[in-house]
TORGU-143060 format. One record per residue (C-alpha): residue number from 0; y, z, x. Coordinates in nm, 2 decimals. Layout:
residues N
   resi       py       pz       px
    NUM        Y        Z        X
...
***
This chain:
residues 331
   resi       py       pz       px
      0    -4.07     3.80    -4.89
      1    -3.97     4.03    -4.61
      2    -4.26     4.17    -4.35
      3    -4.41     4.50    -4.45
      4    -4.15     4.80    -4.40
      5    -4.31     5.11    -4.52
      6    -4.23     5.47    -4.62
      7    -3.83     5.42    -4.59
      8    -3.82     5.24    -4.28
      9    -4.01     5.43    -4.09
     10    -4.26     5.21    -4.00
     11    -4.53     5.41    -4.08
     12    -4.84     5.21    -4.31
     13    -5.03     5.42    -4.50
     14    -5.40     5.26    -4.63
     15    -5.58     5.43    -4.94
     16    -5.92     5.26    -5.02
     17    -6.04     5.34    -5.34
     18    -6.42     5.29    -5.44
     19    -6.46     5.35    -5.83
     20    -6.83     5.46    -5.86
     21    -7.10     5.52    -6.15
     22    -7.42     5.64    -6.09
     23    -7.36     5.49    -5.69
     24    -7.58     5.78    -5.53
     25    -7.76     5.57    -5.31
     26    -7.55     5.25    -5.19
     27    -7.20     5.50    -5.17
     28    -7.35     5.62    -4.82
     29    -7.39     5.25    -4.71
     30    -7.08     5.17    -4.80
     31    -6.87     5.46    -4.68
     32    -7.03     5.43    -4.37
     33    -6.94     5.04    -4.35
     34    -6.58     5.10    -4.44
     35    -6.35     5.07    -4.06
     36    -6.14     5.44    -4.02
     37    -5.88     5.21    -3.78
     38    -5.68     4.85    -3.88
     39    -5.46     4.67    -3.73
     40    -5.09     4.75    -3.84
     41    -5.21     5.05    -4.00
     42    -5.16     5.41    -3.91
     43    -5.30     5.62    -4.17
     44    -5.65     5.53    -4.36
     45    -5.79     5.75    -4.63
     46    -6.11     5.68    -4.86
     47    -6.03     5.76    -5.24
     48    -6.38     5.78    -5.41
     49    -6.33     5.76    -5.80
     50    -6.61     5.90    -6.00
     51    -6.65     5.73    -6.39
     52    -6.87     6.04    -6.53
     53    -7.18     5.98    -6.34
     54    -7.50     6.16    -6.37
     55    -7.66     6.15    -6.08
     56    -7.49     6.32    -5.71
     57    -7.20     6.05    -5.65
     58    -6.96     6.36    -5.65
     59    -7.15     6.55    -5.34
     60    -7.27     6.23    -5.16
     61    -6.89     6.14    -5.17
     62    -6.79     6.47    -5.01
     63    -7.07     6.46    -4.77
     64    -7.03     6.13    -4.66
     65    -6.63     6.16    -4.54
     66    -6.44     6.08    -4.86
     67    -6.12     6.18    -4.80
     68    -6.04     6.24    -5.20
     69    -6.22     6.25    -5.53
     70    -6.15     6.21    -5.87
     71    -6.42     6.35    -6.16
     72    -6.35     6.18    -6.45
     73    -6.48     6.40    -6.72
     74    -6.68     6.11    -6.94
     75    -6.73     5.75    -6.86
     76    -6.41     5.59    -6.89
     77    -6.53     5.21    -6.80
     78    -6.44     5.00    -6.48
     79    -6.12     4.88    -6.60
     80    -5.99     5.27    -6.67
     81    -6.14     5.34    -6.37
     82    -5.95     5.12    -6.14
     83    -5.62     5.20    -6.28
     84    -5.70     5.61    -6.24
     85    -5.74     5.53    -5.88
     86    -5.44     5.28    -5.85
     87    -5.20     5.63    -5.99
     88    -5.35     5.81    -5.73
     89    -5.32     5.64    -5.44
     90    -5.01     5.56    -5.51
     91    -4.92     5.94    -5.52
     92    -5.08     6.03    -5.19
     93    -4.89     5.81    -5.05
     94    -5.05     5.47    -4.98
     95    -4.85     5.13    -4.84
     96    -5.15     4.94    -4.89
     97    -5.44     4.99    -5.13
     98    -5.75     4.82    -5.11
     99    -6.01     4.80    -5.38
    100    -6.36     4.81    -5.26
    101    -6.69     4.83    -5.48
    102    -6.94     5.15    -5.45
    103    -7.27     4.95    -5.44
    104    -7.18     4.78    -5.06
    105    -7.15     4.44    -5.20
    106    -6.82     4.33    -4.97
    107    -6.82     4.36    -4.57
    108    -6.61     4.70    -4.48
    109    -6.50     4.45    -4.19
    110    -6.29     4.20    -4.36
    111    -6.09     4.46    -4.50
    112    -5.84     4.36    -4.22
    113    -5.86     4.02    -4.35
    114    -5.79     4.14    -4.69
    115    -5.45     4.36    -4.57
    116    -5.28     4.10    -4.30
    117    -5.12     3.92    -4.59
    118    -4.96     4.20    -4.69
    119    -4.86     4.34    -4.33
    120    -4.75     3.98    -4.24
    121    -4.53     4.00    -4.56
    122    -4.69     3.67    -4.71
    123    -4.83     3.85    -5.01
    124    -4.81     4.13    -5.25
    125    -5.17     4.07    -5.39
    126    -5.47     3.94    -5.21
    127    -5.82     3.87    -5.29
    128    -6.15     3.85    -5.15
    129    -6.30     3.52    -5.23
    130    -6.68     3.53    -5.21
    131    -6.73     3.10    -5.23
    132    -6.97     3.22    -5.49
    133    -7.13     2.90    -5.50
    134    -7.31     2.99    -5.14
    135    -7.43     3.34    -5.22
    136    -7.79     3.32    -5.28
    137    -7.87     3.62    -5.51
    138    -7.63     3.45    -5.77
    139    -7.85     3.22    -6.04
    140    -7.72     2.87    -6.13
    141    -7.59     3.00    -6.46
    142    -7.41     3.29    -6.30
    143    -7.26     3.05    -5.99
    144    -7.16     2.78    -6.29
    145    -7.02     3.04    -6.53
    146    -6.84     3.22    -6.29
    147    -6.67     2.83    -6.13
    148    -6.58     2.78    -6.49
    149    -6.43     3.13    -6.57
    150    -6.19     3.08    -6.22
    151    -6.12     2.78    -6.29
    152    -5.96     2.91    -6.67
    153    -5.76     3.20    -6.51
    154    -5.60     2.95    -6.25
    155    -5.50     2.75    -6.53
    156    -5.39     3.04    -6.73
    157    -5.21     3.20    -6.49
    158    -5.03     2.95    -6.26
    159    -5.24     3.11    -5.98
    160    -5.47     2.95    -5.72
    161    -5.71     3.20    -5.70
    162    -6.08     3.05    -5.64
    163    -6.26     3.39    -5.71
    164    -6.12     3.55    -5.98
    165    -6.36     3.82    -6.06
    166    -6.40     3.97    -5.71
    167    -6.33     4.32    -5.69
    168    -6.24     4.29    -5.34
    169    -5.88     4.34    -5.33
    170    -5.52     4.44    -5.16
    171    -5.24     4.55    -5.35
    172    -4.89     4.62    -5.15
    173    -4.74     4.95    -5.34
    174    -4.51     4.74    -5.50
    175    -4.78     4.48    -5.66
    176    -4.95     4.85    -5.76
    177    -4.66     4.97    -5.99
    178    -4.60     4.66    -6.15
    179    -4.98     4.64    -6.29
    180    -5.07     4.77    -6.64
    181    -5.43     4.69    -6.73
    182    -5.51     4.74    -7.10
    183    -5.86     4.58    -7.10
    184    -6.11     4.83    -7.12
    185    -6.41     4.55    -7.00
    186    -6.26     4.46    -6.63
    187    -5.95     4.45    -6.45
    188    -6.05     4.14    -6.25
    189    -5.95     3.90    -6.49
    190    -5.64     4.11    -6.64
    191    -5.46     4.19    -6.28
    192    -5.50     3.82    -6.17
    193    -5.35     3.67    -6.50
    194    -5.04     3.97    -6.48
    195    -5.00     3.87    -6.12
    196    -4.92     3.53    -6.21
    197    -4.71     3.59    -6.53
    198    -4.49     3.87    -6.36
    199    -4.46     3.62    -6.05
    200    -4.62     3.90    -5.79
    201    -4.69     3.70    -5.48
    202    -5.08     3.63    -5.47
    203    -5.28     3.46    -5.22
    204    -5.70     3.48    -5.15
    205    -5.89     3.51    -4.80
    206    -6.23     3.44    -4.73
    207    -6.49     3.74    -4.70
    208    -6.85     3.78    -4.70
    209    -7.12     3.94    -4.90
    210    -7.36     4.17    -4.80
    211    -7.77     4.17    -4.96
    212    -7.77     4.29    -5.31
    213    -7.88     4.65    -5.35
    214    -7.90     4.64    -5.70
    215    -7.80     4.49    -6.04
    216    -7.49     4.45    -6.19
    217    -7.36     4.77    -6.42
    218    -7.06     4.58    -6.55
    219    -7.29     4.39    -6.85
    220    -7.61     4.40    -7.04
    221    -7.67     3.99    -7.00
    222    -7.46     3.69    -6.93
    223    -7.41     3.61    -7.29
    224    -7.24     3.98    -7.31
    225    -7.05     3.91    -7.03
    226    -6.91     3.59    -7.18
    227    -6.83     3.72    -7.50
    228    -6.62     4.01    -7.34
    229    -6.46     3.78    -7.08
    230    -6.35     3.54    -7.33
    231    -6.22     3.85    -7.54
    232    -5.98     3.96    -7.27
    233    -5.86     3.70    -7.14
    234    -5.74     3.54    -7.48
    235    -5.60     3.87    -7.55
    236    -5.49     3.93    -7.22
    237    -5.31     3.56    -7.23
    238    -5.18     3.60    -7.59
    239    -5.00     3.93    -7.51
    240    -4.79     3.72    -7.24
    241    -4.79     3.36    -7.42
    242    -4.77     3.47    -7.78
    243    -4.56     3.18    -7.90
    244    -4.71     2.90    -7.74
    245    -5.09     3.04    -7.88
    246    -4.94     3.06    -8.18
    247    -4.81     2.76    -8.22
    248    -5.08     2.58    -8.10
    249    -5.33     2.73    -8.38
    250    -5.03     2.68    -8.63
    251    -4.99     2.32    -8.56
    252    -5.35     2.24    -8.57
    253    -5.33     2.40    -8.92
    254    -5.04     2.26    -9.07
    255    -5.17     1.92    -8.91
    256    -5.49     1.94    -9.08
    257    -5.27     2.00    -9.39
    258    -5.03     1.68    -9.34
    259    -5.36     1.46    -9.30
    260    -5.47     1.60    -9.63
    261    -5.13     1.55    -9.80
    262    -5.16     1.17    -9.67
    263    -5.50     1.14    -9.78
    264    -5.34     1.22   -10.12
    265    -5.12     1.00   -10.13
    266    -5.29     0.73   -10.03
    267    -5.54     0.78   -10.36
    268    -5.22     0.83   -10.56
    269    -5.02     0.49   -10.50
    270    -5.41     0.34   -10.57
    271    -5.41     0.51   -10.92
    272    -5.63     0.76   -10.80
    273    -5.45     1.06   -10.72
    274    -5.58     1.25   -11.08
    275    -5.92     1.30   -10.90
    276    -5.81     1.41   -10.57
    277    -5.56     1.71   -10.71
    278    -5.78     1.94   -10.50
    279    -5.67     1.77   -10.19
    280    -5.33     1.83   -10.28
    281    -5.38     2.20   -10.32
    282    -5.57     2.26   -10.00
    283    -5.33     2.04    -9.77
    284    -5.05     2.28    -9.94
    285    -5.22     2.53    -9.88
    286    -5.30     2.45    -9.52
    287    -4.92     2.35    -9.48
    288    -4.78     2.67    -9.58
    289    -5.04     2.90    -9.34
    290    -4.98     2.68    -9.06
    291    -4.62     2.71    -9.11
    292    -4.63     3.11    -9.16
    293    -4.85     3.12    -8.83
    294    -4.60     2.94    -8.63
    295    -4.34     3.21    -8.75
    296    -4.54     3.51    -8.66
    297    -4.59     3.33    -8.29
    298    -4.16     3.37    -8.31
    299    -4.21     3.75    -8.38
    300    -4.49     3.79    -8.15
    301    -4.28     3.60    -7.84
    302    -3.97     3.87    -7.90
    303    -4.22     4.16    -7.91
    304    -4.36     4.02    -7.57
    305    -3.98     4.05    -7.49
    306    -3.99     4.35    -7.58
    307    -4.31     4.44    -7.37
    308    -4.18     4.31    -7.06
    309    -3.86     4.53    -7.10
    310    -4.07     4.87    -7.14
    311    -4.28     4.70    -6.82
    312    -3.95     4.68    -6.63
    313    -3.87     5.06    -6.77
    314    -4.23     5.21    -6.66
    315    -4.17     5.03    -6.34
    316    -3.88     5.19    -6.24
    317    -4.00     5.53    -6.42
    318    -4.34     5.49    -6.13
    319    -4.10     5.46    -5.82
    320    -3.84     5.75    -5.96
    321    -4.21     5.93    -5.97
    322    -4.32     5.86    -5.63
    323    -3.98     5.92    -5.46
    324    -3.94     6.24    -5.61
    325    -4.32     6.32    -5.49
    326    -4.22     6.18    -5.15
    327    -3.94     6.39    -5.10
    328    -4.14     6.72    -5.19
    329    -4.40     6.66    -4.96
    330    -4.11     6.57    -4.67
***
């Protein structure tokens, strides 16, 4: 990967940190007023605040606390939505960089730097902010345990080495930012980590720090919601990339089952036994024949994901014909 060069070759790096907020009113001036206005490597900084519907005054604490742009979504669209809206539009005013931050001051405005030298130093398309969750105190032992576990799955799942992957502290090069596509309406957390390792986008993680919890999480009712919705995107997140092997995983286990049954069979048949065992027969048939016709739809399902990553490639290049014809009208 080459160092940074931005906006043609001009050397000019363009930063767009976008905070998607619901209901932030009172934490959004806190963290606004943490976030640094000057980087290192970076000329231009702009604060995108993304509002998901909210009820309360988000929209005019934004504008009076130095957002540089706002978005008013007209309903509550979810986190997931949210993140994405804001990825489109930072990438159409222009940003290099973009940097995902959370409205409720949970991440240190200061490591921001930390979280954007991989990127300038061209060692990294996608960075994130790993909060060594184990040490931060407002966490419970469930929620420290559960989240270990959950990171540990996506860096399996994904090839990555990420230690924290639901941080919402994040980088994104503009090049990582057209490539993404999140479906998942729950959270792009898990979603952007797994595409980052499927569509081999260089990702790396840096250490950052946490600041005192000003108020509880938004994102789910209890743990055992957040579990069930977790496990529901990234199994669906991971199929829609690895449809064959799923697929013939679960058909295997099925037609196995089947074959074990079939031998049972036989075994009461050669002992003059097989008249009472006819069910056997019909299930492990039975059995056989699913697990079969599921391995098959895992063949269709792999050249539909071929098919995905094609239209993927296609959207891609649609983004940057997108941005280069926006670039040129503002020039």
């Amino acid at each position: 990967m080459k160092k940074l060069s931005m906006n043609e070759g001009s050397g000019f790096v363009k930063l767009i940190i976008q905070i998607p907020c619901l209901n932030e009113e009172k934490t959004l001036p806190i963290t606004l007023r943490e976030i640094p206005r000057h980087y290192q490597g970076i000329d231009e900084v702009e604060v995108l605040v993304i509002d998901d519907g909210s009820t309360d005054n988000t929209v005019q604490v934004a504008r009076q606390h130095g957002a540089d742009h706002i978005i008013e979504l007209t309903n509550h669209k979810g986190l997931a939505e949210c993140f994405m809206v804001g990825l489109d539009a930072s990438l159409r005013l222009g940003a290099d960089i973009i940097v995902n931050t959370d409205g409720d001051n949970q991440y240190k405005g200061e490591d921001i730097q930390k979280l954007i030298q991989p990127i300038l130093s061209g060692e990294a398309d996608m960075v994130i902010g790993d909060r060594n969750v184990k040490e931060i105190r407002h966490f419970s032992f469930i929620k420290k345990r559960l989240q270990t576990l959950g990171s540990w799955v996506i860096r399996h799942l994904s090839g990555t080495r990420v230690p924290d992957a639901t941080s919402g502290f994040r980088a994104f090069s503009k090049e990582a930012a057209l490539r993404l596509n999140v479906i998942s309406r729950f959270t792009y957390t898990l979603e952007t980590v797994i595409q980052a390792g499927k569509k081999n986008i260089a990702i790396t993680h840096v250490p950052v720090r946490t600041n005192q919890v000003l108020r509880s999480s938004r994102l789910f009712v209890n743990i055992f919601s957040y579990i069930k919705r977790s496990t529901a995107t990234i199994v669906r997140i991971y199929t829609l990339y690895e449809p064959l092997k799923i697929f013939l995983m679960m058909g295997a286990v099925i037609f196995g089952i089947g074959f074990l049954l079939s031998v049972r069979y036989l075994y009461f048949f050669f002992n003059g036994q097989g008249a009472g065992h006819i069910q056997s027969l019909i299930l492990a048939a039975i059995l056989m024949i699913v697990g079969f016709q599921v391995g098959m739809i895992g063949l269709l399902a792999d050249i539909n994901a071929a098919n995905r990553r094609l239209i993927e490639d296609v959207l891609h290049r649609i983004k940057k014909m997108e941005l280069f014809r926006t670039n040129n009208k503002n020039k």
